[in-house]
C-alpha positions in Angstrom: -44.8 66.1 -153.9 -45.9 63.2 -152.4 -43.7 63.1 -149.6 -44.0 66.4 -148.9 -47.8 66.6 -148.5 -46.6 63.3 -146.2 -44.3 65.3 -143.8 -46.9 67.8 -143.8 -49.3 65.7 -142.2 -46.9 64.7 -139.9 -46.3 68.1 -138.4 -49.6 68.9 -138.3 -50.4 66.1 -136.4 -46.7 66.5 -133.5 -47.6 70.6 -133.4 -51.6 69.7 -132.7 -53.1 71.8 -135.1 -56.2 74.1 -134.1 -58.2 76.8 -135.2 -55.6 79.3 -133.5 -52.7 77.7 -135.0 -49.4 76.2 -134.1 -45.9 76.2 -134.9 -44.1 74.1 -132.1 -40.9 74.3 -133.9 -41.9 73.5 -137.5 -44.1 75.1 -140.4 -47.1 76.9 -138.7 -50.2 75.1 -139.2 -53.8 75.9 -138.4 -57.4 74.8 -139.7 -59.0 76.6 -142.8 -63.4 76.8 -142.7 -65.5 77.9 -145.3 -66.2 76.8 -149.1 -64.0 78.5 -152.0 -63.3 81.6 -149.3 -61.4 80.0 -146.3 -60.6 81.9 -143.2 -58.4 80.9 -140.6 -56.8 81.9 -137.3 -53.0 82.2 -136.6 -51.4 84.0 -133.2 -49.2 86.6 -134.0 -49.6 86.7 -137.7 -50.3 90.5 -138.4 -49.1 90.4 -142.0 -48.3 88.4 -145.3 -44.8 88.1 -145.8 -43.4 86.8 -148.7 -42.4 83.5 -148.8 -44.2 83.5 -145.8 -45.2 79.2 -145.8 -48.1 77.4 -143.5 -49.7 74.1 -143.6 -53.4 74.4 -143.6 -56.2 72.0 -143.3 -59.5 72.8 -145.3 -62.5 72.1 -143.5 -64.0 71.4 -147.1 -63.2 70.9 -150.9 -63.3 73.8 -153.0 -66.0 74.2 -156.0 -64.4 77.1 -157.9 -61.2 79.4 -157.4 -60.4 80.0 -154.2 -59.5 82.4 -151.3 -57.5 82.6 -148.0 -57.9 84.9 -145.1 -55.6 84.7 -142.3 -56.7 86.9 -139.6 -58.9 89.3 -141.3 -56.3 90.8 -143.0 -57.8 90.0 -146.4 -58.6 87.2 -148.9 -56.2 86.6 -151.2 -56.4 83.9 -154.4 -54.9 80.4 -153.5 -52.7 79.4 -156.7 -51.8 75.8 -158.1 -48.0 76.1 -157.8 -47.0 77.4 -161.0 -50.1 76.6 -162.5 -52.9 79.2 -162.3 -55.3 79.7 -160.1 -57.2 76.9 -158.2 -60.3 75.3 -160.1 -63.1 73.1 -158.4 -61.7 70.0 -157.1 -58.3 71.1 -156.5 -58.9 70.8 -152.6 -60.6 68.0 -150.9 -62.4 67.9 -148.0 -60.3 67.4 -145.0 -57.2 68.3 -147.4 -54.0 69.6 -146.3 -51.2 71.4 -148.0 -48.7 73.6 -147.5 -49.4 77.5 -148.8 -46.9 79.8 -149.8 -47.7 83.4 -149.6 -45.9 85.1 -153.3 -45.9 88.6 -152.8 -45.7 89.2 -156.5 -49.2 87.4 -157.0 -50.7 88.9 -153.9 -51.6 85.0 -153.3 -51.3 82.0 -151.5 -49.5 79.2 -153.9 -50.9 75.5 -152.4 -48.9 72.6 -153.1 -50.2 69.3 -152.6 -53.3 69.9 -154.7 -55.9 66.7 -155.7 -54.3 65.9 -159.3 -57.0 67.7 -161.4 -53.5 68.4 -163.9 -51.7 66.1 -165.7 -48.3 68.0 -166.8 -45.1 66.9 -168.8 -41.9 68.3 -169.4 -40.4 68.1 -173.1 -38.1 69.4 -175.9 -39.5 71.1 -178.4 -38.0 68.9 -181.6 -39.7 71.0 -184.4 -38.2 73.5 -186.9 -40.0 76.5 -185.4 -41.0 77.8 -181.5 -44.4 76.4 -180.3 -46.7 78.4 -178.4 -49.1 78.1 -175.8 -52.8 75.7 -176.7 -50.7 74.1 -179.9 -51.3 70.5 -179.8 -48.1 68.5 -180.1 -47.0 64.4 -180.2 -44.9 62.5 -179.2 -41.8 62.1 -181.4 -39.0 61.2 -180.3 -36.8 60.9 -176.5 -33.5 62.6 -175.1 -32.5 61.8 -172.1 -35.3 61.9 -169.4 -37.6 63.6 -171.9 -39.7 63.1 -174.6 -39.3 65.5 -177.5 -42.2 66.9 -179.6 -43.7 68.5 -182.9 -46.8 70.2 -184.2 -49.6 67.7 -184.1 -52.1 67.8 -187.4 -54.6 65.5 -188.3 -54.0 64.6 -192.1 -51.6 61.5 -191.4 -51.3 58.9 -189.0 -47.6 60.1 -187.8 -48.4 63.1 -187.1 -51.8 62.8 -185.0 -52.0 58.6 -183.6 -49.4 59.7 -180.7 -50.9 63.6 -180.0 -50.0 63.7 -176.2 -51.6 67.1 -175.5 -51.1 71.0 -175.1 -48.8 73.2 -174.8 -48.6 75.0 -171.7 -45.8 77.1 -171.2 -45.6 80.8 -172.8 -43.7 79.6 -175.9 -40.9 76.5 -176.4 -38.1 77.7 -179.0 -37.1 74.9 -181.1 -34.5 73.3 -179.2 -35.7 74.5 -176.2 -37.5 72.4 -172.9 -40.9 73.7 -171.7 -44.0 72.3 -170.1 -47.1 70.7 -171.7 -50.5 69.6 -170.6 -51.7 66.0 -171.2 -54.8 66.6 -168.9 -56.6 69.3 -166.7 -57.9 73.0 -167.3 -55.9 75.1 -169.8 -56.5 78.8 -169.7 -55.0 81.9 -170.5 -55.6 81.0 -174.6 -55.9 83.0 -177.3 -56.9 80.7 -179.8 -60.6 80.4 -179.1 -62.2 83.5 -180.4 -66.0 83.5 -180.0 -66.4 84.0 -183.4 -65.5 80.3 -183.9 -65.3 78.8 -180.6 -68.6 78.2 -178.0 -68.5 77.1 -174.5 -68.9 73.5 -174.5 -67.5 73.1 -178.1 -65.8 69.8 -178.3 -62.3 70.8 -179.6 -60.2 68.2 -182.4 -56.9 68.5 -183.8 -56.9 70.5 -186.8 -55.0 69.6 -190.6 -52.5 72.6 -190.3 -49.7 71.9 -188.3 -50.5 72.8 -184.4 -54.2 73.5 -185.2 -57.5 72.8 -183.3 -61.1 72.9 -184.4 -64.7 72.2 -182.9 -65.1 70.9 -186.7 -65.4 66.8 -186.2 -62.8 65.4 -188.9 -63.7 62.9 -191.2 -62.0 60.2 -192.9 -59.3 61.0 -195.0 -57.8 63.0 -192.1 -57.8 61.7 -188.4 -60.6 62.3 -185.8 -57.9 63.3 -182.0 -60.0 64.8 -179.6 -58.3 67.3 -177.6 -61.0 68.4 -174.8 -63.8 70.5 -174.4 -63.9 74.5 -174.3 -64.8 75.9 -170.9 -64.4 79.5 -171.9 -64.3 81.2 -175.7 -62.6 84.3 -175.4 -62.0 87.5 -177.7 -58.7 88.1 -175.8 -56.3 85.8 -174.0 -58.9 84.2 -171.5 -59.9 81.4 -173.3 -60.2 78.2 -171.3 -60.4 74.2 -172.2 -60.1 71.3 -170.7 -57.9 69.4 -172.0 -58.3 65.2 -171.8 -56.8 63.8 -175.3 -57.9 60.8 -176.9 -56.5 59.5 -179.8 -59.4 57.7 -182.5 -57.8 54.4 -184.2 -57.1 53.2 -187.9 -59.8 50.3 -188.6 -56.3 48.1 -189.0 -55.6 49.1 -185.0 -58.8 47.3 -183.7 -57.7 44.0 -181.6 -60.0 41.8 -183.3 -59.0 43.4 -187.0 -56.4 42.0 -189.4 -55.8 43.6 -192.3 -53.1 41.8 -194.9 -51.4 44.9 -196.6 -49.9 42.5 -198.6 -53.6 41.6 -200.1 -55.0 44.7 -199.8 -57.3 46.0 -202.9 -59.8 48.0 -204.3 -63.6 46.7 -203.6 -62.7 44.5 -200.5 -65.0 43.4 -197.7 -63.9 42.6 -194.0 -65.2 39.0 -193.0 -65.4 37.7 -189.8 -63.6 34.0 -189.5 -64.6 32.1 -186.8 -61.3 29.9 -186.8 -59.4 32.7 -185.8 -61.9 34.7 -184.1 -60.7 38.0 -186.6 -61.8 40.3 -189.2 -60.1 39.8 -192.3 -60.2 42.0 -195.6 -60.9 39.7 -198.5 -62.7 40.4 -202.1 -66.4 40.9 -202.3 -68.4 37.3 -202.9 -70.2 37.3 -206.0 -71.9 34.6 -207.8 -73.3 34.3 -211.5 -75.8 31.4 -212.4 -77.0 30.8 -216.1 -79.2 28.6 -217.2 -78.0 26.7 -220.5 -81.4 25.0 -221.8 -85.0 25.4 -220.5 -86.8 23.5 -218.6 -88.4 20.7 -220.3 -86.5 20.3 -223.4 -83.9 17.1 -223.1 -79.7 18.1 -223.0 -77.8 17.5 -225.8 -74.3 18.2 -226.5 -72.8 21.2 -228.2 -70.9 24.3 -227.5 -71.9 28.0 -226.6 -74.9 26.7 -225.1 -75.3 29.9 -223.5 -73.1 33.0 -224.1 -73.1 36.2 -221.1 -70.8 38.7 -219.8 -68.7 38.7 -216.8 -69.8 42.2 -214.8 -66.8 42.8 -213.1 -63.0 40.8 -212.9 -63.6 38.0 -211.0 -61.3 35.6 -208.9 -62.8 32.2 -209.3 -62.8 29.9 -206.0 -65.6 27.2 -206.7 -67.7 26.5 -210.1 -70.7 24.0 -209.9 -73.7 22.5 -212.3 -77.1 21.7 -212.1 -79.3 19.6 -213.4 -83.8 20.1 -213.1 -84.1 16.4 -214.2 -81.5 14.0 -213.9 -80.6 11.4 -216.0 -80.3 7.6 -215.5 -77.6 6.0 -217.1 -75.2 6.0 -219.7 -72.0 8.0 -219.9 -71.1 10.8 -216.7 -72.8 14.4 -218.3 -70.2 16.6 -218.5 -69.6 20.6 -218.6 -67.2 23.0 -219.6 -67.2 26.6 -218.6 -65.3 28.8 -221.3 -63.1 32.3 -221.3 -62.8 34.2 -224.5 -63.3 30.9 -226.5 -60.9 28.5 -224.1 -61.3 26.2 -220.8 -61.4 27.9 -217.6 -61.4 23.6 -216.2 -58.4 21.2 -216.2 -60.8 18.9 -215.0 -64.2 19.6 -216.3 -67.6 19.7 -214.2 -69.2 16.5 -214.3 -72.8 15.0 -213.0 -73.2 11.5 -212.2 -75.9 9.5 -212.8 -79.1 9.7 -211.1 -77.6 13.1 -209.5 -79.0 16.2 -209.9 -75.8 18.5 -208.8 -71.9 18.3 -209.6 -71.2 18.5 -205.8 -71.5 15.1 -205.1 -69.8 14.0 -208.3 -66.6 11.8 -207.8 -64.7 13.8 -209.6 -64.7 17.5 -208.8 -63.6 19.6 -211.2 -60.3 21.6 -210.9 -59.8 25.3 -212.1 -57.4 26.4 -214.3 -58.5 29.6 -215.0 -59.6 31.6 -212.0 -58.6 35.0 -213.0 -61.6 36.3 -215.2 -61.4 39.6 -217.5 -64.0 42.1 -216.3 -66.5 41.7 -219.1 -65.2 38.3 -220.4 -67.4 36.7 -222.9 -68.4 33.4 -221.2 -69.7 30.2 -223.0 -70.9 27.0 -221.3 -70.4 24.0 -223.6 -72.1 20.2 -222.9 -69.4 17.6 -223.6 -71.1 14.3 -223.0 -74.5 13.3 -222.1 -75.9 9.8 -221.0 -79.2 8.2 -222.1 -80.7 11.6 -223.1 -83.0 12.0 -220.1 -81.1 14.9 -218.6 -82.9 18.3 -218.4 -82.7 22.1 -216.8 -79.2 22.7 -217.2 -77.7 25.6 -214.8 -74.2 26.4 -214.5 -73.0 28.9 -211.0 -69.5 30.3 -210.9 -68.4 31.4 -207.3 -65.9 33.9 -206.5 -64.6 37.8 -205.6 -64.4 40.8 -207.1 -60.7 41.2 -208.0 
């Protein structure tokens, strides 16, 4: 196409052409006025012959379908080739390109068109013969082709690679045809105006080859397939079509979810080492107080007795301390599941301290899957001179 358009600038430019046209040995050529209905002048054209081939030069861009009349002998539509008739844009200013007269249409068909259509050719891969308007993906490849099937929106295989339309008539399964992956579709019968609007947004559907101006929602996929230009009771309908594809949460660049870790009641954090979003458990933290206030610690067990709300992965545990004490031997905690140590190494305070986190010896989980309502206890092993008061305990972790 390219080239073409390429020679036929070339001739134009060796045969000089003019309002009253030349030939000069190759394709006549002459100069086209107007907006959407061109005339021109050719000598010695008295009639349109079929296959009947000129290169023209539009004065101006088209908004809408077109005409051409050569010589007052009438205006006849200008076609894409192959494709319909021409819609606004199709010719630029200035443009030229080579016009076939098809006796059949009555009509000029241009090639060398601005690329308003985006077109592929495929092999239907599917079990049954697709028709024109069904949305279709990409599935497979054969040879210089890509093959494809129904496009619906309740899985990721079926709508993440929807590459558009089809175009042609019908595709028998097995059979090559035409698709449109961009441009002005028309000639539908699948958007009655009892469901369809002009200016309806139009989605992939959940039944095989299905549209609908309905916006999916999660479970099934959101594909957008264009926008309706014309709803139609017949077979005029007209959309354009411009697909593109919405994405899984786990398809975002700066997203990484571990599949491998994936589970129910999980949050995406951001980590700032990696620069990623990254599903983990929920954070939650439970602090009890074991004493009051004012009253000095002494040891014992079952202190304080609660309920876990949920299962619970423990990462960190911790104590507390209102009033610390001064001397005597390290004051010492034990958190309890059911009756038994959650700590190898049990929390300890040191002197003059009020908080296990500075301790010199943190204390080490043995325990850190907790039963979703777990009885907990929170025992004192060891106190020091009896000074120590407000005793609070925190356990740190996600829901599991």
């Amino acid at each position: 196409m390219i080239s073409a358009i390429k020679d036929s600038k070339r001739i134009f430019s060796q045969n000089g052409g003019g309002s009253g046209g030349s030939s000069g040995g190759g394709i006549t050529n002459f100069i086209a006025s107007g907006t959407d209905t061109y005339t021109g002048t050719v000598t010695g054209v008295t009639a349109y012959n079929d296959g009947d081939a000129y290169i023209v030069r539009f004065t101006n861009g088209n908004t809408t379908s077109a005409t051409l009349n050569i010589n007052s002998l009438g205006a006849v539509s200008l076609y894409r080739n192959n494709n319909g008739p021409l819609i606004g844009g199709d010719i630029v200013d200035g443009g030229e390109m080579i016009c076939i007269y098809n006796l059949v249409l009555n009509g000029f068909q241009v090639i060398g068109t601005a690329p308003n259509t985006l077109l592929s050719y495929v092999t239907n891969d599917d079990s049954v013969t697709l028709t024109k308007g069904m949305p279709v993906y990409a599935f497979s490849g054969t040879g210089d082709r890509m093959t494809v099937k129904r496009a619906y929106n309740t899985s990721d295989a079926t709508s993440a690679q929807t590459v558009g339309l089809v175009l042609s008539a019908s595709i028998a399964a097995g059979q090559k045809g035409l698709i449109m992956m961009q441009g002005l579709l028309d000639g539908l019968s699948i958007l009655p105006t009892a469901t369809f609007t002009d200016g309806d947004a139009v989605y992939l559907g959940a039944t095989a080859g299905s549209i609908t101006n309905i916006k999916p929602s999660a479970p099934n996929h959101l594909v957008y397939l264009g926008v309706v230009t014309t709803a139609s009771n017949g077979s005029s309908g007209r959309m354009y079509v411009r697909v593109q594809n919405g994405y899984e949460l786990q398809e975002l660049h700066n997203v990484s979810i571990n599949a491998g870790t994936l589970a129910n009641n999980q949050v995406l954090t951001y980590e700032l080492a990696t620069q990623l979003w990254k599903n983990k458990g929920s954070l939650i933290e439970i602090q009890v107080a074991a004493s009051d206030e004012t009253t000095a610690l002494t040891t014992g067990t079952a202190k304080v007795t609660f309920r876990t709300p949920c299962a619970i992965t423990v990462t960190a545990v911790r104590a507390s301390l209102t009033t610390a004490q001064t001397s005597g031997s390290i004051f010492t905690v034990d958190i309890n599941e059911g009756g038994t140590s959650i700590l190898s190494t049990k929390l300890t305070i040191d002197n003059t301290e009020k908080t296990s986190t500075t301790a010199a010896t943190p204390p080490v989980i043995s325990d850190t899957a907790l039963a979703d309502d777990a009885e907990m206890t929170i025992d004192i092993d060891q106190i020091g001179d009896g000074t120590a008061k407000g005793l609070k305990v925190t356990i740190i972790g996600t829901r599991a």
